[in-house]
mmCIF file of the N, C-alpha and C atoms, coordinates in Angstrom:
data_MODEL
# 
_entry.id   MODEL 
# 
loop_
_atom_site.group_PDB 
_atom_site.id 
_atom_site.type_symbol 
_atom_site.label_atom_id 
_atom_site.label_alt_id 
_atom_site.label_comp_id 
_atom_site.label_asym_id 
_atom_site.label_entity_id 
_atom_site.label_seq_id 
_atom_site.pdbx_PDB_ins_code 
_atom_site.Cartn_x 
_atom_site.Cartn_y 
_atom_site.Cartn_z 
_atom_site.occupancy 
_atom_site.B_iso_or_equiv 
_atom_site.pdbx_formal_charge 
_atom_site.auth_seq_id 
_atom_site.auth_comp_id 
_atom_site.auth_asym_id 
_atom_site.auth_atom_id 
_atom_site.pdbx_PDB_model_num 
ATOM 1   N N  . UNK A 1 1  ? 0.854   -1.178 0.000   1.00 0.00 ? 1  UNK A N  1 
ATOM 2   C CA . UNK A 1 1  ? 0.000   0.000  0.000   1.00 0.00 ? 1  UNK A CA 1 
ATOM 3   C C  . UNK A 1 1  ? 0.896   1.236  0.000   1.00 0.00 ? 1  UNK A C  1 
ATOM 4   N N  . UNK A 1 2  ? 0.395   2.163  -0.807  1.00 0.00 ? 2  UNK A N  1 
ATOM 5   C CA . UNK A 1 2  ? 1.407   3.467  -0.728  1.00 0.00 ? 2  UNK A CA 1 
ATOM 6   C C  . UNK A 1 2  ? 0.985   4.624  0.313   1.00 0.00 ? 2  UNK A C  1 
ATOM 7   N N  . UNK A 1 3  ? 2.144   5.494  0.620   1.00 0.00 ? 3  UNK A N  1 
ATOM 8   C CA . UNK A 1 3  ? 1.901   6.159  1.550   1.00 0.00 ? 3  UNK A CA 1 
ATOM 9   C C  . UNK A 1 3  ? -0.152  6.984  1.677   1.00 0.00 ? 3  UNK A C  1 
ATOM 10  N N  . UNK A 1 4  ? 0.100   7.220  2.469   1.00 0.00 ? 4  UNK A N  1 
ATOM 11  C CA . UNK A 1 4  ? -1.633  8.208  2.826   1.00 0.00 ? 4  UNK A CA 1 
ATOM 12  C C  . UNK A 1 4  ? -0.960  9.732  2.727   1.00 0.00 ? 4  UNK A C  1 
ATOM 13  N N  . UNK A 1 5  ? -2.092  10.397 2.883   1.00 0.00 ? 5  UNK A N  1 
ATOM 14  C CA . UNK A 1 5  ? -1.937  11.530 2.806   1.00 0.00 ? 5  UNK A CA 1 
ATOM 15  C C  . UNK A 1 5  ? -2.090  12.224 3.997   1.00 0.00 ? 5  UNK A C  1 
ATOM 16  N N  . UNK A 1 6  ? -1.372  12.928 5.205   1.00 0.00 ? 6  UNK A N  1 
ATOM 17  C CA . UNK A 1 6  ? -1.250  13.460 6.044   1.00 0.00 ? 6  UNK A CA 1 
ATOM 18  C C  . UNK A 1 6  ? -1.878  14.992 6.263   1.00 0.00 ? 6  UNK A C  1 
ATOM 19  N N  . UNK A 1 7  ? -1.465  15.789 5.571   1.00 0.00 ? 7  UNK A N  1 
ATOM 20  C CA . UNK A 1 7  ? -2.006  16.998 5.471   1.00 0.00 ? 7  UNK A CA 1 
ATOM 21  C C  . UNK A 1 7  ? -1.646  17.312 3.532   1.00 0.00 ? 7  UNK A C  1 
ATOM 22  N N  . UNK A 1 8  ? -2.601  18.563 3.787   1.00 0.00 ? 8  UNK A N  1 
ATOM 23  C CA . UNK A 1 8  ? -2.207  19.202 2.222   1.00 0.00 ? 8  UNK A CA 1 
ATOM 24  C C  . UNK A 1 8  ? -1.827  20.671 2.286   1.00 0.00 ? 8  UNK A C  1 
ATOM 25  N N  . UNK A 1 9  ? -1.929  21.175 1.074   1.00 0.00 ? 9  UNK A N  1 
ATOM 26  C CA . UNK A 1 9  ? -1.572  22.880 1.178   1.00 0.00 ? 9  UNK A CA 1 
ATOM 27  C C  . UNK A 1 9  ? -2.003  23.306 -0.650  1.00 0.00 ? 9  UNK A C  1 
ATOM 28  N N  . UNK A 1 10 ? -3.375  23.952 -0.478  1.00 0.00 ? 10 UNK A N  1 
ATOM 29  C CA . UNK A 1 10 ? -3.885  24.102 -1.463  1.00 0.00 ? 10 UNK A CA 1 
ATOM 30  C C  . UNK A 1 10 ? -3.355  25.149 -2.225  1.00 0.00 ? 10 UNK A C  1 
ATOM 31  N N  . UNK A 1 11 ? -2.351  25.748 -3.260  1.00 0.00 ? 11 UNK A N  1 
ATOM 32  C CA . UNK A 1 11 ? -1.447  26.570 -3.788  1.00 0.00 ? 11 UNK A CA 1 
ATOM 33  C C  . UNK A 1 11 ? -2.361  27.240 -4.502  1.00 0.00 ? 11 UNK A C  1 
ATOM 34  N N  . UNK A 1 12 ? -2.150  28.597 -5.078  1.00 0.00 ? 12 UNK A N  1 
ATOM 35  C CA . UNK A 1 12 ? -3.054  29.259 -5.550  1.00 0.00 ? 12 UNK A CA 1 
ATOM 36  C C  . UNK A 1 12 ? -3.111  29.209 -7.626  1.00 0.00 ? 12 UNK A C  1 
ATOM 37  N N  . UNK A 1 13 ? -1.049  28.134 -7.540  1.00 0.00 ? 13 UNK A N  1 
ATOM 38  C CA . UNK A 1 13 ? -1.198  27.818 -8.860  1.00 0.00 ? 13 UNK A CA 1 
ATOM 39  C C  . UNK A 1 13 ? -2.707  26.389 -9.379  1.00 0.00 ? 13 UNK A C  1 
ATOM 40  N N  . UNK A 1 14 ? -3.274  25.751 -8.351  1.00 0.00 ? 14 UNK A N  1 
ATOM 41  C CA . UNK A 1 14 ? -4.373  24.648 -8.712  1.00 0.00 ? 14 UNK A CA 1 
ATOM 42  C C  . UNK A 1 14 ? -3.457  23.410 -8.743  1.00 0.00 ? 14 UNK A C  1 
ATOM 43  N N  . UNK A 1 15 ? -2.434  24.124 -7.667  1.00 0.00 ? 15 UNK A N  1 
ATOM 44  C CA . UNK A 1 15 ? -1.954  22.291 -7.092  1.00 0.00 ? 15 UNK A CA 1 
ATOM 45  C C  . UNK A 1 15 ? -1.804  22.173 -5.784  1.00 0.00 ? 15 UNK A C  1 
ATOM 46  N N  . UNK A 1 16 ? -1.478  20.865 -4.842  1.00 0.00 ? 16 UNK A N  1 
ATOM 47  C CA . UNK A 1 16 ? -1.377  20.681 -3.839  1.00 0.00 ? 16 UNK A CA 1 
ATOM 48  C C  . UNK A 1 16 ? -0.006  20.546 -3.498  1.00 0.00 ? 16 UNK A C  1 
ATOM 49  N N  . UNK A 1 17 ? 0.143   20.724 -2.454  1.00 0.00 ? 17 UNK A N  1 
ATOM 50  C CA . UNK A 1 17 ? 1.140   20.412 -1.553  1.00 0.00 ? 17 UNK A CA 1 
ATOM 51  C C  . UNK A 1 17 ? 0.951   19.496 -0.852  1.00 0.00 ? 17 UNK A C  1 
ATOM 52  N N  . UNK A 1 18 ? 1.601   18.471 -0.825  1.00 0.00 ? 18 UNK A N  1 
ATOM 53  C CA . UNK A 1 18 ? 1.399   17.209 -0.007  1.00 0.00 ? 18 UNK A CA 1 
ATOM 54  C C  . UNK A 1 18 ? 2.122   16.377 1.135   1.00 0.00 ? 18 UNK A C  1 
ATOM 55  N N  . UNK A 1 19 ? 2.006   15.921 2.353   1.00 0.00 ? 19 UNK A N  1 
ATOM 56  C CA . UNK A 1 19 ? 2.293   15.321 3.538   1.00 0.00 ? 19 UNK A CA 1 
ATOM 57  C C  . UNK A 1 19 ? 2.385   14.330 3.040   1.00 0.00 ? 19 UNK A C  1 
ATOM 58  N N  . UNK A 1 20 ? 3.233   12.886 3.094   1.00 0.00 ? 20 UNK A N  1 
ATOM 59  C CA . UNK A 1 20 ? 2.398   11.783 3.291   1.00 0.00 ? 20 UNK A CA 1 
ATOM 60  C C  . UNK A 1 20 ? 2.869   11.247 4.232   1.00 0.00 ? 20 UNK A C  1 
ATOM 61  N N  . UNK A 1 21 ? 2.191   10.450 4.604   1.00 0.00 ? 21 UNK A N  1 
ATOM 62  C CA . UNK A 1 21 ? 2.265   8.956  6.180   1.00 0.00 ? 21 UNK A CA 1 
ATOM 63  C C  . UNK A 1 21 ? 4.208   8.934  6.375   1.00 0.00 ? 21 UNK A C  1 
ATOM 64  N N  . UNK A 1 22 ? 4.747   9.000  5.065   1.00 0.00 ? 22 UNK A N  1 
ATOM 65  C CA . UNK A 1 22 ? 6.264   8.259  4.819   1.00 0.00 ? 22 UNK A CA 1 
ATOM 66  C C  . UNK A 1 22 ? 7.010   9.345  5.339   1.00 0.00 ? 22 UNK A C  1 
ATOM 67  N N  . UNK A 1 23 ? 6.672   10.716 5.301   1.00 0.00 ? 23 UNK A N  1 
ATOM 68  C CA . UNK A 1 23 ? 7.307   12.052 5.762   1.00 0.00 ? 23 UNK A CA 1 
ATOM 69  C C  . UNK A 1 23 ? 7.412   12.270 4.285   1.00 0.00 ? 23 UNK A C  1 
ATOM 70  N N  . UNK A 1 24 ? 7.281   12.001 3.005   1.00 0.00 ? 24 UNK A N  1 
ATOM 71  C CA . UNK A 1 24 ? 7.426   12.737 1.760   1.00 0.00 ? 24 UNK A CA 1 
ATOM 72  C C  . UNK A 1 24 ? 6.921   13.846 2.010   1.00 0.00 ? 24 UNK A C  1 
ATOM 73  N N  . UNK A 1 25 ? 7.061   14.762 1.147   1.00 0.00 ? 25 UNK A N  1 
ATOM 74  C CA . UNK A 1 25 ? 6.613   16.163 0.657   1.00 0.00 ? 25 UNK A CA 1 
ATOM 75  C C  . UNK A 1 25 ? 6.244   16.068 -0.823  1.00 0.00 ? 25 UNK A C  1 
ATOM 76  N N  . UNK A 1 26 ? 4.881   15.940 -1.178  1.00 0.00 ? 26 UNK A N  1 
ATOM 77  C CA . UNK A 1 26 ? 5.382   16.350 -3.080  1.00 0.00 ? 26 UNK A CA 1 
ATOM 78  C C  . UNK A 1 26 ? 4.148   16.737 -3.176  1.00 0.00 ? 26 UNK A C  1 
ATOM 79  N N  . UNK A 1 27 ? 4.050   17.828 -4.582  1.00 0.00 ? 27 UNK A N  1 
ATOM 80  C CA . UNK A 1 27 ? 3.570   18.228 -5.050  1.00 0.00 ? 27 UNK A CA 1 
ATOM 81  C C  . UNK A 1 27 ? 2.487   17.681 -6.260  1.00 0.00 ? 27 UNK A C  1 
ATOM 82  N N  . UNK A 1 28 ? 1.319   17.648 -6.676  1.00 0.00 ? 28 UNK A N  1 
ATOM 83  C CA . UNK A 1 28 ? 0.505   17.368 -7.327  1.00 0.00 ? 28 UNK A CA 1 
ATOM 84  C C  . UNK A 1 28 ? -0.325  18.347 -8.142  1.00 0.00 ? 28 UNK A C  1 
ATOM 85  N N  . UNK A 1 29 ? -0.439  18.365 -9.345  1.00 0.00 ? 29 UNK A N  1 
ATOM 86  C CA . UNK A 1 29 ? -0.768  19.159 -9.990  1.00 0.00 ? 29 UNK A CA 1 
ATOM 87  C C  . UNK A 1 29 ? -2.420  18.643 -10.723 1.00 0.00 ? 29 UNK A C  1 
ATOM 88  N N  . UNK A 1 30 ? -3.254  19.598 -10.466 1.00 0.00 ? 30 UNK A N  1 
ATOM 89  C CA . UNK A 1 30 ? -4.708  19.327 -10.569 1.00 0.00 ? 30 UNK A CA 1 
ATOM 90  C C  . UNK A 1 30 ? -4.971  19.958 -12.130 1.00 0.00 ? 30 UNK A C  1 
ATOM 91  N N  . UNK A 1 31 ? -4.321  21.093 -12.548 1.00 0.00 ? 31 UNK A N  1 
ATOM 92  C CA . UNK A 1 31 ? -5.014  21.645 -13.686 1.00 0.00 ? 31 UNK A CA 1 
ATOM 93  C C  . UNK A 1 31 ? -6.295  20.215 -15.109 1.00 0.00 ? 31 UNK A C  1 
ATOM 94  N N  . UNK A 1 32 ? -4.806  18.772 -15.014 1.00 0.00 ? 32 UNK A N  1 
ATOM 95  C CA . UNK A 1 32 ? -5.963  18.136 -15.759 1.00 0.00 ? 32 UNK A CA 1 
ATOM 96  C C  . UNK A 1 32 ? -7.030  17.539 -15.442 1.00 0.00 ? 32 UNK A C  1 
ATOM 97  N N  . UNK A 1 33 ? -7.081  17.699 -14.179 1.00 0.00 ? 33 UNK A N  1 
ATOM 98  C CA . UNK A 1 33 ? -8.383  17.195 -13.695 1.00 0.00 ? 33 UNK A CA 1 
ATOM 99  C C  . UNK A 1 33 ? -9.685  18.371 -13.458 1.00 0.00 ? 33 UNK A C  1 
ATOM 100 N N  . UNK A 1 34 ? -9.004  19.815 -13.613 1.00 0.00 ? 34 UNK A N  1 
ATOM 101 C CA . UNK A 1 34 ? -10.258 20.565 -12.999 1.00 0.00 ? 34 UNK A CA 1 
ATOM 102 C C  . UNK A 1 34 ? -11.456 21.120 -14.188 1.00 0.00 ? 34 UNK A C  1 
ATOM 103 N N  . UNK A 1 35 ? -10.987 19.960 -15.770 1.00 0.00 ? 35 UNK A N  1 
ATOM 104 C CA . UNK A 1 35 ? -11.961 19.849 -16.800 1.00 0.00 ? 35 UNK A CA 1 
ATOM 105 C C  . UNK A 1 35 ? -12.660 18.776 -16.973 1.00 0.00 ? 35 UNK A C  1 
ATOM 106 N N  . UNK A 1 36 ? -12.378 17.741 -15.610 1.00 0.00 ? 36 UNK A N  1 
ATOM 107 C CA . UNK A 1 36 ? -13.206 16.913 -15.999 1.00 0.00 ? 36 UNK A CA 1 
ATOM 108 C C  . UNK A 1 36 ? -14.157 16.957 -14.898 1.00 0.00 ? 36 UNK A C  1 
ATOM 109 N N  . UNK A 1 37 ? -15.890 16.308 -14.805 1.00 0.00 ? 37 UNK A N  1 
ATOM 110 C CA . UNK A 1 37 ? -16.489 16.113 -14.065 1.00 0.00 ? 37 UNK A CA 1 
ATOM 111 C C  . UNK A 1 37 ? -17.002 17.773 -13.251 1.00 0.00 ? 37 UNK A C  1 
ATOM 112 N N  . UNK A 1 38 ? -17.511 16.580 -11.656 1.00 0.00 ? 38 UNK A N  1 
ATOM 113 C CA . UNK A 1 38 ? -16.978 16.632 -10.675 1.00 0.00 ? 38 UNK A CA 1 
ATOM 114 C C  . UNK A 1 38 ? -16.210 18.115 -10.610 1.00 0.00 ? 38 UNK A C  1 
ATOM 115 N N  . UNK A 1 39 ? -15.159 17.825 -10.532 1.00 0.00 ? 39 UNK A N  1 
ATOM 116 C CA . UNK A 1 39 ? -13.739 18.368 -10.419 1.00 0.00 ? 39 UNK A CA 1 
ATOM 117 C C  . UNK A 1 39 ? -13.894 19.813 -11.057 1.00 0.00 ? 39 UNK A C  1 
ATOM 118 N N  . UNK A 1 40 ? -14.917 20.207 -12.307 1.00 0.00 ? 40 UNK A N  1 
ATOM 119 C CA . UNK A 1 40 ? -14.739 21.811 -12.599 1.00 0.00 ? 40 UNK A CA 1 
ATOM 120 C C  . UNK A 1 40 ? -15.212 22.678 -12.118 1.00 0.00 ? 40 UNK A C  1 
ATOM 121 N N  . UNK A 1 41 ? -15.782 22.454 -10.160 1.00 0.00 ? 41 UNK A N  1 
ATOM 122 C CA . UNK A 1 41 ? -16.667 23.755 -9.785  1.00 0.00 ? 41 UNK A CA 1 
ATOM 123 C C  . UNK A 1 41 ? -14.945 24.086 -9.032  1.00 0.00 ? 41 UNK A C  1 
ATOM 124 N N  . UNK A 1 42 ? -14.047 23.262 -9.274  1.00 0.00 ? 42 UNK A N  1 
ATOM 125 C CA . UNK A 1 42 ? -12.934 23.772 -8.612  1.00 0.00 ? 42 UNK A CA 1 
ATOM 126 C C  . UNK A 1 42 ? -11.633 24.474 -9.234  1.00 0.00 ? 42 UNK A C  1 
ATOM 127 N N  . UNK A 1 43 ? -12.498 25.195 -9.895  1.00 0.00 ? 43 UNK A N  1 
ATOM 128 C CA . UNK A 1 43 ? -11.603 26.043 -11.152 1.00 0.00 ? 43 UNK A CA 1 
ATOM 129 C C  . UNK A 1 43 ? -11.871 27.555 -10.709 1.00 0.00 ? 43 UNK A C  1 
ATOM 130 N N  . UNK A 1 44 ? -12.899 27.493 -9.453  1.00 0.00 ? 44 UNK A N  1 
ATOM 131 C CA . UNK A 1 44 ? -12.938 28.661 -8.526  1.00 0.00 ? 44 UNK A CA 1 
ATOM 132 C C  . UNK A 1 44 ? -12.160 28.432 -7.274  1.00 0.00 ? 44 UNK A C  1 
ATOM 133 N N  . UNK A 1 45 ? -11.118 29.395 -6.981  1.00 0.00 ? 45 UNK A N  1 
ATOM 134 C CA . UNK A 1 45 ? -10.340 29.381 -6.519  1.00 0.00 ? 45 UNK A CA 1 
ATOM 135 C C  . UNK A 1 45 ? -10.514 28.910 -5.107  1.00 0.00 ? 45 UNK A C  1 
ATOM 136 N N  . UNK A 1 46 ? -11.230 29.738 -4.626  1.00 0.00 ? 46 UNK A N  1 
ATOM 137 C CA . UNK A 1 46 ? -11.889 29.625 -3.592  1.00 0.00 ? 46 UNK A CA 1 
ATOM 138 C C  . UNK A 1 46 ? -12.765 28.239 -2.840  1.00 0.00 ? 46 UNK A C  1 
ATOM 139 N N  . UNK A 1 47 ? -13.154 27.575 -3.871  1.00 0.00 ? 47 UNK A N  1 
ATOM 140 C CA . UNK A 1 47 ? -13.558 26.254 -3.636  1.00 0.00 ? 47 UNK A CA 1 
ATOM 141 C C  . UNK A 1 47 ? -12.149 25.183 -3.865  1.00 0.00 ? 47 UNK A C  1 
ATOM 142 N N  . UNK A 1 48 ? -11.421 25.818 -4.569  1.00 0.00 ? 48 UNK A N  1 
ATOM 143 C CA . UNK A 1 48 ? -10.251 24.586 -4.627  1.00 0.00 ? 48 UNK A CA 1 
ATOM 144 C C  . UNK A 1 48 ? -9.292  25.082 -3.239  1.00 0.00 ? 48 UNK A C  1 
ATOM 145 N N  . UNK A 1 49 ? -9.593  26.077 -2.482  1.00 0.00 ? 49 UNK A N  1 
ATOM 146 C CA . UNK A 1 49 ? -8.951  26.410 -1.523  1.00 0.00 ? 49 UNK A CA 1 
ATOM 147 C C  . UNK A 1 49 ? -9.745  25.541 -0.072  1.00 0.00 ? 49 UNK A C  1 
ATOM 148 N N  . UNK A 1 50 ? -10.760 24.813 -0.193  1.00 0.00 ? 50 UNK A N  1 
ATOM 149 C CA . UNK A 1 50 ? -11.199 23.885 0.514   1.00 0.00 ? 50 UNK A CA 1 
ATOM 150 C C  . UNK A 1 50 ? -10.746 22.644 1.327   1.00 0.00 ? 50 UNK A C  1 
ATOM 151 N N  . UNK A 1 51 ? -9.620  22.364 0.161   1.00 0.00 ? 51 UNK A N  1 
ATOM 152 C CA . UNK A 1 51 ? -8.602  20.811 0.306   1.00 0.00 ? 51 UNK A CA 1 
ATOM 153 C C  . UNK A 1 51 ? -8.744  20.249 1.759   1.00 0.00 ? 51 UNK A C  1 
ATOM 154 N N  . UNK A 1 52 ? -8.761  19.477 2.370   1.00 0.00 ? 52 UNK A N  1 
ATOM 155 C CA . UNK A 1 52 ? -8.148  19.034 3.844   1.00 0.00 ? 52 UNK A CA 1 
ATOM 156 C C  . UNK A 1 52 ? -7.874  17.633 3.336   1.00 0.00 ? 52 UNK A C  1 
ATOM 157 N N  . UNK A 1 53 ? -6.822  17.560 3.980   1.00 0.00 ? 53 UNK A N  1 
ATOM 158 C CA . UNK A 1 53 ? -6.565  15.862 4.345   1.00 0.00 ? 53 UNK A CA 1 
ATOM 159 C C  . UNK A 1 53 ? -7.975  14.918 5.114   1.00 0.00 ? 53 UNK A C  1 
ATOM 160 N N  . UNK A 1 54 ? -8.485  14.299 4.743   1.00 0.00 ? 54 UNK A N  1 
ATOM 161 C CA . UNK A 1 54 ? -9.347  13.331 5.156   1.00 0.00 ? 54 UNK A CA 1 
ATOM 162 C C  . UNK A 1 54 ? -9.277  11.747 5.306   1.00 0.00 ? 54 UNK A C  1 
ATOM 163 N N  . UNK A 1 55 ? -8.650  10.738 6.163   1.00 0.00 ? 55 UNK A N  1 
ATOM 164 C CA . UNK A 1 55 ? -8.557  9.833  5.962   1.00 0.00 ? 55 UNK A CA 1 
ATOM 165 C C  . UNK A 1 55 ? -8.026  8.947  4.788   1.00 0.00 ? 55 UNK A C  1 
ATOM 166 N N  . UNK A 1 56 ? -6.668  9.926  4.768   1.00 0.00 ? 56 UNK A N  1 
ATOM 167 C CA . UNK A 1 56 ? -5.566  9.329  3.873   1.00 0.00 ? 56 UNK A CA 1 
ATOM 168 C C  . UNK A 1 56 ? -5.598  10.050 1.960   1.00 0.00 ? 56 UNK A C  1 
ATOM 169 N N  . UNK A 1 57 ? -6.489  10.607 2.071   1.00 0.00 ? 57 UNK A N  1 
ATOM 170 C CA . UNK A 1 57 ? -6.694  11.468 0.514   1.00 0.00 ? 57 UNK A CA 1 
ATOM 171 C C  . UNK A 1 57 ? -6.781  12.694 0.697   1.00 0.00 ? 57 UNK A C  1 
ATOM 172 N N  . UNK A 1 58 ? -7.442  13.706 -0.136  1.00 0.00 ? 58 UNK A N  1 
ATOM 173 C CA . UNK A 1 58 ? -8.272  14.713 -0.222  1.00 0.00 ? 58 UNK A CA 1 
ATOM 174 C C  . UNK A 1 58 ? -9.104  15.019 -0.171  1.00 0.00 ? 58 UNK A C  1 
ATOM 175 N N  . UNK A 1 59 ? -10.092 15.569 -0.038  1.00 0.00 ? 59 UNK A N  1 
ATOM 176 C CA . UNK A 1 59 ? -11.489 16.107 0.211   1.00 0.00 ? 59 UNK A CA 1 
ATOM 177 C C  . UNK A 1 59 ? -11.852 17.367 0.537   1.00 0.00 ? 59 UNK A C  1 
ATOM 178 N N  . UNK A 1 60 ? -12.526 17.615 -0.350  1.00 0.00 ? 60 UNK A N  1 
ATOM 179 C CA . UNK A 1 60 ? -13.143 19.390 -0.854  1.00 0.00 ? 60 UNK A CA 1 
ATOM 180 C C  . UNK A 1 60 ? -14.558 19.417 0.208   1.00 0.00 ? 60 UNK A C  1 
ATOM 181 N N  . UNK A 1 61 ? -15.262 20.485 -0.448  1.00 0.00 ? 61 UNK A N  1 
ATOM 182 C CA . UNK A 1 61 ? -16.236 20.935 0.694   1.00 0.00 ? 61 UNK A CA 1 
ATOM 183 C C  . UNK A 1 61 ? -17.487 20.504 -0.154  1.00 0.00 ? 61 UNK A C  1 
ATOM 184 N N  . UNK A 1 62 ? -17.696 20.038 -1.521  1.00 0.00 ? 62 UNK A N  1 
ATOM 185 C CA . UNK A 1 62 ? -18.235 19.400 -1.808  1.00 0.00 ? 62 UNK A CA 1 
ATOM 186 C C  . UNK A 1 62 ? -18.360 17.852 -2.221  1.00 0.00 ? 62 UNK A C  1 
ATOM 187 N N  . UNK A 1 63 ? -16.958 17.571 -1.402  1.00 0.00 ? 63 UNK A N  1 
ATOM 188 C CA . UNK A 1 63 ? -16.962 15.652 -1.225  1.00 0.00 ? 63 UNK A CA 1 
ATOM 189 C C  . UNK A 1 63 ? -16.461 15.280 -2.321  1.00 0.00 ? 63 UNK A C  1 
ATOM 190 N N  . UNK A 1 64 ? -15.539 16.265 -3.231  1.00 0.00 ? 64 UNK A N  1 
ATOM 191 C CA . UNK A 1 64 ? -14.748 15.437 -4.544  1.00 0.00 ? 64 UNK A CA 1 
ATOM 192 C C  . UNK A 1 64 ? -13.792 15.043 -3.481  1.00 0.00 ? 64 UNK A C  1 
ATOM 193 N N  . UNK A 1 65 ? -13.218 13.980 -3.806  1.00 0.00 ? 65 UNK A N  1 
ATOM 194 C CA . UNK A 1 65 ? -11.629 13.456 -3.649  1.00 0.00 ? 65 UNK A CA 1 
ATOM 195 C C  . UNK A 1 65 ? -11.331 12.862 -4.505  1.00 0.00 ? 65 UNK A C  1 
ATOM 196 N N  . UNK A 1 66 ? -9.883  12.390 -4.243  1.00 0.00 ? 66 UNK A N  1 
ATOM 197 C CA . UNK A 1 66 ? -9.008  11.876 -5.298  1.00 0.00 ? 66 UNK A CA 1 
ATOM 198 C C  . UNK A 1 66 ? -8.458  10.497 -4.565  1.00 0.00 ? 66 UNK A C  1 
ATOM 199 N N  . UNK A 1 67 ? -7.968  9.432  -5.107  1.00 0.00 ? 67 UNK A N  1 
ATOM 200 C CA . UNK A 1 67 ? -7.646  8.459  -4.650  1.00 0.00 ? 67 UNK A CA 1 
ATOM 201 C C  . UNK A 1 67 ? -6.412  8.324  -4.825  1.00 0.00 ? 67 UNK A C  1 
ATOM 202 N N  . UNK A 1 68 ? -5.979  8.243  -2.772  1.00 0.00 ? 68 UNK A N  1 
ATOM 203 C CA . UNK A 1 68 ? -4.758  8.336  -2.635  1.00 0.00 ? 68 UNK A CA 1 
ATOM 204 C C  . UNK A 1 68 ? -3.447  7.886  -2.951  1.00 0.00 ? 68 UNK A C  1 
ATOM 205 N N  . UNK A 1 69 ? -3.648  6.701  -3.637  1.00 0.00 ? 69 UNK A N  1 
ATOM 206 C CA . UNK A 1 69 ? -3.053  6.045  -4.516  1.00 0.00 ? 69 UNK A CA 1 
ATOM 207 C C  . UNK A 1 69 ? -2.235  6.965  -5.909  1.00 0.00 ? 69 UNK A C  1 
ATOM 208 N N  . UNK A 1 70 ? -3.422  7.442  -6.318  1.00 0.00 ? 70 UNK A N  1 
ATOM 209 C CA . UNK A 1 70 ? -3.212  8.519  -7.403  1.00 0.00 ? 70 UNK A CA 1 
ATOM 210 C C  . UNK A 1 70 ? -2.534  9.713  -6.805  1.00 0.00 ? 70 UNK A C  1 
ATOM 211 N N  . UNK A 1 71 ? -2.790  10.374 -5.977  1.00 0.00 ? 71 UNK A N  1 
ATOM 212 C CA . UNK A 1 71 ? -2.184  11.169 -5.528  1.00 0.00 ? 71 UNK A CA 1 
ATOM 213 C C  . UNK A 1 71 ? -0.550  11.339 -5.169  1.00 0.00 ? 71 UNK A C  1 
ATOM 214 N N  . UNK A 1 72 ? -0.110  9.801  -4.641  1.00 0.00 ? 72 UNK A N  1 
ATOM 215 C CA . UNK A 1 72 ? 1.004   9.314  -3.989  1.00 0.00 ? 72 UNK A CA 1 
ATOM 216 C C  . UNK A 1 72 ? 1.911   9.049  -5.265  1.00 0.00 ? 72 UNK A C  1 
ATOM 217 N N  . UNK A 1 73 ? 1.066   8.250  -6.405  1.00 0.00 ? 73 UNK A N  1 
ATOM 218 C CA . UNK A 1 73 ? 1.711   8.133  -7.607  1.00 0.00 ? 73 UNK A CA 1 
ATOM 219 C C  . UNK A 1 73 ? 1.890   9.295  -8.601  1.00 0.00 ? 73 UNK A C  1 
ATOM 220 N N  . UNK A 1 74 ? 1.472   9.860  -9.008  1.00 0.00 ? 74 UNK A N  1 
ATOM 221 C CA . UNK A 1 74 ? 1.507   11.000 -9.344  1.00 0.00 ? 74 UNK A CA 1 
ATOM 222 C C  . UNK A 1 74 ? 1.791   12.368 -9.336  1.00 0.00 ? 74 UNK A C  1 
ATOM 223 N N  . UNK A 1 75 ? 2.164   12.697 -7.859  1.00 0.00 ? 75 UNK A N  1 
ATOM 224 C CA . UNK A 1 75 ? 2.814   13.324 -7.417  1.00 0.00 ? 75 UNK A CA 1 
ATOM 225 C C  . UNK A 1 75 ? 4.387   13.864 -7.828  1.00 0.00 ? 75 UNK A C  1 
ATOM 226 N N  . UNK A 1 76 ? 5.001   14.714 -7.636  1.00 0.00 ? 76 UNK A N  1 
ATOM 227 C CA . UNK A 1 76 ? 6.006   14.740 -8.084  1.00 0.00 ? 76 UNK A CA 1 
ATOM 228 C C  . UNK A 1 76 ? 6.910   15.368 -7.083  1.00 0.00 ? 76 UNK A C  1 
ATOM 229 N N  . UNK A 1 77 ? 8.061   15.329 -6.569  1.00 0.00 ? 77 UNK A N  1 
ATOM 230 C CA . UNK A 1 77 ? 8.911   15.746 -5.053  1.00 0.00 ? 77 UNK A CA 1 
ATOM 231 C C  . UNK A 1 77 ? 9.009   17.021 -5.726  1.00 0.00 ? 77 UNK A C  1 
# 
């Protein structure tokens, strides 16, 4: 299983900053996701400024997340 997600830090470029379980730090970049779904009421800043860590992922204030897996993989230090 890959690391969880500890805390985040929602950047004002539409990426995260990321904690994980392992002590990593990396960064994740949302821009291709905030055209799909779901995911485009968070192309307002302000709603993508929502982020919290929730039981190992992400989670907005309208209950998108991302699977932490993806997050951990995808990520970049």
């Amino acid at each position: 299983m890959n690391p969880r997600v500890q805390s985040v830090v929602p950047k004002e470029d539409f990426t995260l900053e990321l904690l994980f379980s392992n002590g990593e730090v990396k960064h994740f970049d949302m821009h291709a996701y905030l055209e799909i779904g779901v995911f485009r009421e968070l192309k307002n800043l302000a709603l993508f400024k929502t982020a919290k860590a929730d039981h190992g992922t992400v989670q907005w204030v309208h209950e998108q997340e991302l699977c932490p897996d993806t997050l951990y993989l995808k990520s970049k230090k």
